[in-house]
C-alpha positions as CSV (number, residue, x, y, z in Angstrom):
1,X,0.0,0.0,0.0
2,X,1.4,3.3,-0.9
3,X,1.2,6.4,1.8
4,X,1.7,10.3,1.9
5,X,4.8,11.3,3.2
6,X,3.5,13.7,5.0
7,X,0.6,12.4,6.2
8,X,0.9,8.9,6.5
9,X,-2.4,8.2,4.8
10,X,-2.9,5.7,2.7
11,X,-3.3,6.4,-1.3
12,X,-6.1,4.8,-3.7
13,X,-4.5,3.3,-6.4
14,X,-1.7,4.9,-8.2
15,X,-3.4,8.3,-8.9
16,X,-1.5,11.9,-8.4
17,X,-1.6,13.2,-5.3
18,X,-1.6,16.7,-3.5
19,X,-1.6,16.7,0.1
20,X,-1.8,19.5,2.8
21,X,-1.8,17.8,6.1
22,X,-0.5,20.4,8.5
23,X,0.8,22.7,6.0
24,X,0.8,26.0,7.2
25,X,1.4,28.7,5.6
26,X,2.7,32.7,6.2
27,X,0.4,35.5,5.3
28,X,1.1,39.1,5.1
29,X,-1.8,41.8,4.8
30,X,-1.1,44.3,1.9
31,X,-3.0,47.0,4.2
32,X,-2.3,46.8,7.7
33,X,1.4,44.2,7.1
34,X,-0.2,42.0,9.9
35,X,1.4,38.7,9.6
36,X,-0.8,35.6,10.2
37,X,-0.5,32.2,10.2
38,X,-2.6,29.1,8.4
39,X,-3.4,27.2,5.0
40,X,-5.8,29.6,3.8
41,X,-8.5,32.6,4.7
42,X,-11.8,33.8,3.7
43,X,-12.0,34.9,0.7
44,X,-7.8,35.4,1.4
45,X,-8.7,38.5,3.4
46,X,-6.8,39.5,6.7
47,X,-8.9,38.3,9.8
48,X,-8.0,42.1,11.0
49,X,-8.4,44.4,9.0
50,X,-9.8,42.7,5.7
51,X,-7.2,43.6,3.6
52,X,-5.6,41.5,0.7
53,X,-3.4,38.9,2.1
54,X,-0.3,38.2,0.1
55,X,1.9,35.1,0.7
56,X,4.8,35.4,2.6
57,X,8.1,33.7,1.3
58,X,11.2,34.7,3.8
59,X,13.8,32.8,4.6
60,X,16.0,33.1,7.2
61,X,16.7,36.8,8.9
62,X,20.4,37.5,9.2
63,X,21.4,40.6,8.5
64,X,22.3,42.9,11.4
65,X,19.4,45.3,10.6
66,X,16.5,42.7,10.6
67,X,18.3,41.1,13.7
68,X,18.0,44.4,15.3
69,X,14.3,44.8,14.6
70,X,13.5,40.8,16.2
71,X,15.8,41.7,19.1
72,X,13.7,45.1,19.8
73,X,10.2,43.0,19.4
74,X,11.3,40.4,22.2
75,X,12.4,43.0,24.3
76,X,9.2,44.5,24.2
77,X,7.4,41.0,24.5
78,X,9.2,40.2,27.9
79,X,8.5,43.4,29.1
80,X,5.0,42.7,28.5
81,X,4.5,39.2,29.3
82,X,7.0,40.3,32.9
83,X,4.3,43.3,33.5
84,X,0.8,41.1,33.1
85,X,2.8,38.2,35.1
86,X,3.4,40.5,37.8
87,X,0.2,42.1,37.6
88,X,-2.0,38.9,37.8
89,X,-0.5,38.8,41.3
90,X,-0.8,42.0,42.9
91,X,-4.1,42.8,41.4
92,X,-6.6,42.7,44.2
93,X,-9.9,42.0,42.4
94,X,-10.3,38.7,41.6
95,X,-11.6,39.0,37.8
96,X,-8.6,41.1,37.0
97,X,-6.1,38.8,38.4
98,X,-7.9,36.3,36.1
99,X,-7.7,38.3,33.6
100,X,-4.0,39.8,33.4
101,X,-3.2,35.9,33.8
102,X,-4.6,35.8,30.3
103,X,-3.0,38.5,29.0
104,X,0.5,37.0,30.2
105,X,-0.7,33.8,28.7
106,X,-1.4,35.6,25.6
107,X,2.2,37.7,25.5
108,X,3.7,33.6,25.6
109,X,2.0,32.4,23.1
110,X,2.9,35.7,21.2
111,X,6.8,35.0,21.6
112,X,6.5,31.3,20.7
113,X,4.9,32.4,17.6
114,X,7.6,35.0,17.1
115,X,10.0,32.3,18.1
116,X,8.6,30.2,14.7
117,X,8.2,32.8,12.5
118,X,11.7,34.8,12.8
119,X,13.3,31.1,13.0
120,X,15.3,32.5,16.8
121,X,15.4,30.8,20.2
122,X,12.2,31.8,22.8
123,X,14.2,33.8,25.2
124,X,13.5,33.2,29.2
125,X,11.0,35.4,30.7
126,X,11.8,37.5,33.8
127,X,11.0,36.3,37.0
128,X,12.2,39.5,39.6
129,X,10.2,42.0,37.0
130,X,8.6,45.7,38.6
131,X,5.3,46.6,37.8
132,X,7.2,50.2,38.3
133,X,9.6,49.4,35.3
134,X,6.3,48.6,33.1
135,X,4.7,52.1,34.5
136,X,8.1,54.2,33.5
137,X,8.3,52.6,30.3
138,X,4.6,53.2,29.7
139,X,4.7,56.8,31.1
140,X,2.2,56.4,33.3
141,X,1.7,57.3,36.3
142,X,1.8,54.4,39.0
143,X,-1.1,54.2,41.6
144,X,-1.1,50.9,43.5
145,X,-4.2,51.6,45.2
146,X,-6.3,52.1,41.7
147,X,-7.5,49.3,39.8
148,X,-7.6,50.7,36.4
149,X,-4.2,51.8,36.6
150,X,-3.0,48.5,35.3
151,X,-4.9,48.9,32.7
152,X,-3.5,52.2,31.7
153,X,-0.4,51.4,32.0
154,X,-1.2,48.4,29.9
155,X,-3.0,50.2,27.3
156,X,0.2,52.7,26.9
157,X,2.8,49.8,27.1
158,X,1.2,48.6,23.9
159,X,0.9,52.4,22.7
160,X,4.3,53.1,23.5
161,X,5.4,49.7,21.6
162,X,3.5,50.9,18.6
163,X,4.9,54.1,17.9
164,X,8.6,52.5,18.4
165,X,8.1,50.3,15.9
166,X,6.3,52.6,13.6
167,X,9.0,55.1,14.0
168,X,11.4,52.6,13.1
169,X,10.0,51.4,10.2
170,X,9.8,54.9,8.9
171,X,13.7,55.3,9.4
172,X,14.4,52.0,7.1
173,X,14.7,52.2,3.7
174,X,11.4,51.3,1.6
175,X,11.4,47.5,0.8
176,X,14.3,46.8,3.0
177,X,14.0,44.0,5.3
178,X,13.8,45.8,8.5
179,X,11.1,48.2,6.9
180,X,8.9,45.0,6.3
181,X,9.7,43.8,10.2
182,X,9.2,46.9,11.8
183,X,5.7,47.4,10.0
184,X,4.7,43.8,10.5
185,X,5.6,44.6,14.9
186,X,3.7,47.7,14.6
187,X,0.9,45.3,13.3
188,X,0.9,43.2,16.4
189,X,1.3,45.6,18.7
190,X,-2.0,47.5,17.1
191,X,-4.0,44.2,17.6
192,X,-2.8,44.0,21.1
193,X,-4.1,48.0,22.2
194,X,-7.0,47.3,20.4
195,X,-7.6,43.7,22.5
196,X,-6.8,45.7,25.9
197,X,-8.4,48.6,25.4
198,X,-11.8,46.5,24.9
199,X,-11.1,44.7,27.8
200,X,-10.9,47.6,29.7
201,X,-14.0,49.1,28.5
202,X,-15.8,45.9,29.4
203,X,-14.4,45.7,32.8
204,X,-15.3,49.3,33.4
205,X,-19.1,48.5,32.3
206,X,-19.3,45.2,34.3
207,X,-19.2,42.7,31.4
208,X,-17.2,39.8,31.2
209,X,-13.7,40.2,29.3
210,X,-13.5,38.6,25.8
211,X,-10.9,36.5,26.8
């Protein structure tokens, strides 16, 4: 009996074969240069914005430049994941300890995917990190005794991440690796405001978080 390779299933007869079992494949959106993962979209539109998705053929990144630009993005990741980590602990209402538990959860499953995509080693996460680091960072005033405040100073971490990596995008040459990098972090970090901000406002009006 003949089998896939790749799958390991067997294959009627001796027909031509095309199989697809597990293949996954890189996407990046024309619009918004959010990079996502999978075989295939709807109607090959970006699940974010709905922009054109265009496949994304890269191989490895070793020029000192796009280096640079995955260095800066795990920086920013540990900072992150360090910050809701921390937070998940200190906070004293119970749904936001939940909930920041999540969004350190969420900053790990972020870095693993980084980890695959940029083809580099997951680096370890803090364990001695400040929520005060994360607040001077963020610029944001720090007030222990004010729930929300993690928030905010959530809400402008990924702000603050944003704007770094838009800046440096617009500082690389057009079409140079690092341009493409620093637009597709920019991308992520967008999603990320745009996740915490609307668990914020849900948390605010008494609703349970999306996540």
């Amino acid at each position: 009996m003949i089998t896939c390779p790749r799958c390991h299933r067997p294959i009627e007869g001796e027909e031509a074969y095309i199989c697809c079992a597990n293949l996954e494949l890189s996407w990046r959106c024309s619009s918004c240069g959010k990079v996502s993962e999978g075989f295939a979209f709807p109607y090959g539109m970006c699940p974010y914005c709905k922009g054109k998705l265009e496949l994304l053929e890269r191989g490895a990144i070793d020029d000192a430049k796009g280096l640079e630009a995955i260095r800066a993005a795990f920086e920013i990741e540990l900072g992150g994941h360090a910050f809701y980590r921390r937070a998940s602990t200190e906070a004293k209402d119970p749904a936001l300890r939940e909930l920041f538990g999540r969004f350190a959860a969420m900053e790990q499953e972020h870095m693993q995917t980084l980890s695959r995509r940029y083809h580099v080693e997951l680096p370890q996460a803090a364990t001695d990190f400040q929520i005060d680091h994360a607040a001077i960072f963020a610029g944001v005033e720090r007030k222990p005794e004010d729930p929300a405040n993690l928030f905010r100073i959530a809400i402008a971490f990924e702000e603050r991440a944003v704007q770094f990596f838009s800046e440096q995008g617009a500082k690389a040459a057009a079409g140079s690796v690092e341009h493409e990098l620093y637009k597709e972090l920019a991308a992520e970090e967008r999603e990320h405001v745009a996740l915490i901000t609307t668990e914020y406002e849900r948390w605010k009006s008494g609703k349970a978080g999306l996540l």
